[in-house]
VEXDREN-2710 file (C-alpha; in Angstrom, 1 decimal):
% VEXDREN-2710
k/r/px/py/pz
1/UNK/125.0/101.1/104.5
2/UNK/122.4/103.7/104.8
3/UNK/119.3/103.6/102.3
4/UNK/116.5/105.5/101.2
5/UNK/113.7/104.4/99.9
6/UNK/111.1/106.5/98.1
7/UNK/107.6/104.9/97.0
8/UNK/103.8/105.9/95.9
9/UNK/100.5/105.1/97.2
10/UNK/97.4/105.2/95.1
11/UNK/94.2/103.6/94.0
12/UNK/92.9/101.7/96.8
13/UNK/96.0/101.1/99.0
14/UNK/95.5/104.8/100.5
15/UNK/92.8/103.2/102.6
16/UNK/95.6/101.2/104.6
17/UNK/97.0/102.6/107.4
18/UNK/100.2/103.5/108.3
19/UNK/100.9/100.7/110.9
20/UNK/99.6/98.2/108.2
21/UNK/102.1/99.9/105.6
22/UNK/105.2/99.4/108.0
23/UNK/104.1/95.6/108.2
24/UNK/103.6/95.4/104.6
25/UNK/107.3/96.9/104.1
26/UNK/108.8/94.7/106.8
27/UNK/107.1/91.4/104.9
28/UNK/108.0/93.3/101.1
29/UNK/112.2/93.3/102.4
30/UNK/112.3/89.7/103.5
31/UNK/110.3/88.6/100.5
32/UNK/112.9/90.3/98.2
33/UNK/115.9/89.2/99.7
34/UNK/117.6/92.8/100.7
35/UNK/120.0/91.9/103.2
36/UNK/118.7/94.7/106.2
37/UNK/120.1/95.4/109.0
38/UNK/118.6/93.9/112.4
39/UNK/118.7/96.0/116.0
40/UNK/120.3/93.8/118.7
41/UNK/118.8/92.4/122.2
42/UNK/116.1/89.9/123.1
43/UNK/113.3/90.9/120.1
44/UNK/115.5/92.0/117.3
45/UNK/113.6/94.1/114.2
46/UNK/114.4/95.6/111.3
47/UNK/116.0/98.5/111.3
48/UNK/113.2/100.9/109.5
49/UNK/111.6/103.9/110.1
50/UNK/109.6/106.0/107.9
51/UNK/109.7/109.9/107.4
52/UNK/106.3/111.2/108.0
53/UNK/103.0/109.1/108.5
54/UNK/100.3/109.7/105.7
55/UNK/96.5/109.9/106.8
56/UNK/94.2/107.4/105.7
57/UNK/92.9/108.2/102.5
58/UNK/95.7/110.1/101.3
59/UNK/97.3/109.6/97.9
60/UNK/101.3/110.4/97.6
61/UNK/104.1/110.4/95.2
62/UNK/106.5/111.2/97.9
63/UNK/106.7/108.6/100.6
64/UNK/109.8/107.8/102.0
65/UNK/111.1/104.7/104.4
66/UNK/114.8/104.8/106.0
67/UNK/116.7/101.3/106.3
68/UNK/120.1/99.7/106.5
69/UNK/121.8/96.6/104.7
70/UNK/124.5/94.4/105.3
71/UNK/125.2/93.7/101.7
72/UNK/125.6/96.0/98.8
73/UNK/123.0/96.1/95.7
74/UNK/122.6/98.3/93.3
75/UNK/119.6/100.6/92.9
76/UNK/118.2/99.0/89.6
77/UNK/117.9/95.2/91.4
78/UNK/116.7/96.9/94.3
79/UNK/113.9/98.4/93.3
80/UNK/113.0/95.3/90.4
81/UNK/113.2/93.1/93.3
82/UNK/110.6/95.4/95.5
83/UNK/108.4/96.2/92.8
84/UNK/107.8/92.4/91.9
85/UNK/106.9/92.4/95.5
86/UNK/104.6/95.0/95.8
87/UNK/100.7/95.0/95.3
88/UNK/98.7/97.6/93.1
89/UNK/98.9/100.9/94.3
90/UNK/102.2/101.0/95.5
91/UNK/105.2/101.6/93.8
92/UNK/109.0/101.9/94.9
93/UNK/110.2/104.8/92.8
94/UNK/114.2/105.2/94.4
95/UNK/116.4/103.7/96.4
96/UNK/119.7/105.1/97.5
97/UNK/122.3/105.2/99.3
98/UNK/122.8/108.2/102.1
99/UNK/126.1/109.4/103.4
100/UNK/127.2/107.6/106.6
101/UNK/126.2/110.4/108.7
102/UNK/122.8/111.1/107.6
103/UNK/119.9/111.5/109.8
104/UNK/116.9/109.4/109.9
105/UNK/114.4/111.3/107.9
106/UNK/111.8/111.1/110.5
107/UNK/114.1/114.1/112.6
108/UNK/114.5/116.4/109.5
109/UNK/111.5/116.5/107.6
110/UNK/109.9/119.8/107.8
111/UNK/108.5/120.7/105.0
112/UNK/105.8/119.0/102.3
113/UNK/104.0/119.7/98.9
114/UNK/100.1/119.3/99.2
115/UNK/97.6/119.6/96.3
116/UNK/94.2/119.5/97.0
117/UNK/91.2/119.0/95.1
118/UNK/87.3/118.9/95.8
119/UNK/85.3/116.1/94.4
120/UNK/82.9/116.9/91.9
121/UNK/79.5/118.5/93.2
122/UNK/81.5/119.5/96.6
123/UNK/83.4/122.5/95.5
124/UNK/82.7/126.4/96.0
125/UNK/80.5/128.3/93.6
126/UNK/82.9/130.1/90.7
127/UNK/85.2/132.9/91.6
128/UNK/86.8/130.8/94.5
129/UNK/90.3/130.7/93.4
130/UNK/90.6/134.3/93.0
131/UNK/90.1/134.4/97.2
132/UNK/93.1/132.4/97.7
133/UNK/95.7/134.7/97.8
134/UNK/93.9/137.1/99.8
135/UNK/92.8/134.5/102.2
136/UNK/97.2/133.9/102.4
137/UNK/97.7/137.5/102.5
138/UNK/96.0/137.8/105.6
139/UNK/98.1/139.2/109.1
140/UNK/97.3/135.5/110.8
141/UNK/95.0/132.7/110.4
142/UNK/93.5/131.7/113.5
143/UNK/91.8/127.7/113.8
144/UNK/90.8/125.8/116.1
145/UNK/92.7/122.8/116.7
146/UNK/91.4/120.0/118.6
147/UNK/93.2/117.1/120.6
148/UNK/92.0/113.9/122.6
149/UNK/92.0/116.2/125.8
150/UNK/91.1/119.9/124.3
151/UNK/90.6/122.4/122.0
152/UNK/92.7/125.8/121.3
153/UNK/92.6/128.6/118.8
154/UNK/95.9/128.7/117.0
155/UNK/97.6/130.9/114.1
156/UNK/98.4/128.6/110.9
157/UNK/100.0/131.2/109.2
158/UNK/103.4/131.3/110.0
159/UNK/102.9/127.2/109.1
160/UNK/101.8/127.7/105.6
161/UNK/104.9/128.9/103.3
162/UNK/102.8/129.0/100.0
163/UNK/99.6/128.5/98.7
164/UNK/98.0/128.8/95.3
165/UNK/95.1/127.8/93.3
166/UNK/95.0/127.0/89.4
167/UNK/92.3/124.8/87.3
168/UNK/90.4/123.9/90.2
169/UNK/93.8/122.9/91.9
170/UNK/95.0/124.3/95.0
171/UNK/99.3/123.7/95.8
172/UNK/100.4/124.0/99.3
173/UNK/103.6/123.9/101.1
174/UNK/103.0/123.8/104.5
175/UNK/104.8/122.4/107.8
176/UNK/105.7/118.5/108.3
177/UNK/107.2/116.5/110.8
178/UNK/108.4/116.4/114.1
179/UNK/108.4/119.7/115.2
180/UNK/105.9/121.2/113.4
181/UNK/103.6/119.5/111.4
182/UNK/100.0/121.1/110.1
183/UNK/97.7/119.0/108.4
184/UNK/96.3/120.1/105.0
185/UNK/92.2/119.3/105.6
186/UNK/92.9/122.0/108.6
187/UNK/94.1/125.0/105.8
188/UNK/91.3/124.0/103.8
189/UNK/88.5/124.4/106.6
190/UNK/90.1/127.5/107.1
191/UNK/90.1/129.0/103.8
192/UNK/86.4/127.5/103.4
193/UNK/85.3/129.5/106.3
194/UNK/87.2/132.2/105.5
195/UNK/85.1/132.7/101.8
196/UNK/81.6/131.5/103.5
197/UNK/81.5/127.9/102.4
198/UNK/80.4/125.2/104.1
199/UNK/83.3/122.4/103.7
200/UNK/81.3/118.9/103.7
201/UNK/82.5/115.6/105.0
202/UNK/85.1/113.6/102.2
203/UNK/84.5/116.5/100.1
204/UNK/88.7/117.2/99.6
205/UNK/90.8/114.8/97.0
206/UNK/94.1/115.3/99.2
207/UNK/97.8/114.2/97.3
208/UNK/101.0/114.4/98.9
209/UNK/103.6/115.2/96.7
210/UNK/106.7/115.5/97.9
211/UNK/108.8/115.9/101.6
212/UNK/111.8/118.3/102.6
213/UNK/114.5/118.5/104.8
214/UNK/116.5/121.8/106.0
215/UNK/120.2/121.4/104.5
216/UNK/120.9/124.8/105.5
217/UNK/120.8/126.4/109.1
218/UNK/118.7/128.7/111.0
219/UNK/120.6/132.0/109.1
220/UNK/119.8/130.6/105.9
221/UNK/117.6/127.8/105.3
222/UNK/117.8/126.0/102.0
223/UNK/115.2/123.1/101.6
224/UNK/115.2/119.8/99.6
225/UNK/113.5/116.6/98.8
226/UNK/114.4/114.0/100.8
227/UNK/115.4/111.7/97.7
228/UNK/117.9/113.9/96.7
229/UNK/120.2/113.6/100.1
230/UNK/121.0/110.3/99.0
231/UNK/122.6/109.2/95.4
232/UNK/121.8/105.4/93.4
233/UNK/124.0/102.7/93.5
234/UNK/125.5/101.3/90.3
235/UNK/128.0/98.8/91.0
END
């Protein structure tokens, strides 16, 4: 049986990595005596994977791990038996159960909700949030984007489907995942050199809200959250 499991990270634990946070999950199913799936051959594992890797010192409410059981459980001893499990600042909020043809989420995520805040004595002078939309209206929004081996200039635009900014907030939809994936500190420096302000070290509060998949096709794409491909267990 396919599952989906969708969890939070706050407080302290978004200072742990994402290789620590697979370990932590791996130790979190054993402890609570889910009956997942193992691969075969010489070194078997569980079989896990998550959807998208969150930077280090990232908050979410929209985290998201794929697995498979042997044995049936319902959704509400599921995520009682997980949540007794897990430390402060994480939080299983679903698990369900996908159809038997699903794909991991890892392959179809494509899409996530940012919002972004700066911490307080790092943010723009007033009038800031008025420049947002102009700063999106723009023909293309050229970076550069570094790597291990170089640097290019690249256009962000097409990679940024919405952008807006309210009470200090700013909400993002941008690009995730495999194919495309665009990270929000990058739009930021962009849109802080864009207005003339010099964007400081740790000066960005970054939350990840939620993740979606492409339901539709390439004529007509229709998006949702990757919690809602799947449906809880009762019985």
């Amino acid at each position: 049986m396919k599952i989906r499991i969708k969890f939070n990270k706050s407080g302290v634990m978004k200072f742990i990595g994402h290789l620590d946070i697979m370990r932590y999950f791996q130790k979190a199913v054993r402890r609570s005596d889910i009956d997942i799936a193992y691969s075969g051959g010489y070194s078997p594992h569980q079989v896990m994977s998550f959807a998208s890797p969150l930077g280090v010192g990232i908050t979410s409410d929209g985290e998201y791990i794929d697995i498979e059981i042997n044995s049936p459980i319902t959704s509400k001893e599921a995520l009682k038996r997980l949540n007794d499990t897990m430390a402060e600042g994480i939080e299983v909020l679903s698990f369900r159960k996908l159809p038997d043809d699903s794909k991991i989420a890892m392959s179809i995520v494509e899409r996530a909700d940012y919002e972004v805040t700066f911490r307080s004595g790092y943010e723009p002078e007033a009038g800031w949030e008025e420049r947002i939309t102009p700063f999106f209206l723009q023909d293309e929004i050229i970076v550069l984007k570094k790597t291990k081996k170089s640097e290019k200039e690249v256009d962000i635009k097409p990679l940024i489907y919405s952008i807006a900014a309210q009470n200090g907030k700013i909400s993002m939809q941008i690009a995730a995942g495999s194919v495309n994936n665009l990270k929000p500190e990058l739009v930021m420096e962009a849109f802080c050199e864009y207005i003339g302000f010099s964007l400081q070290e740790f000066a960005l509060l970054i939350h990840r809200k939620e993740l979606y998949a492409n339901v539709g096709d390439e004529e007509k794409r229709e998006f949702i959250a990757l919690e809602d491909m799947g449906e809880d267990i009762n019985e």
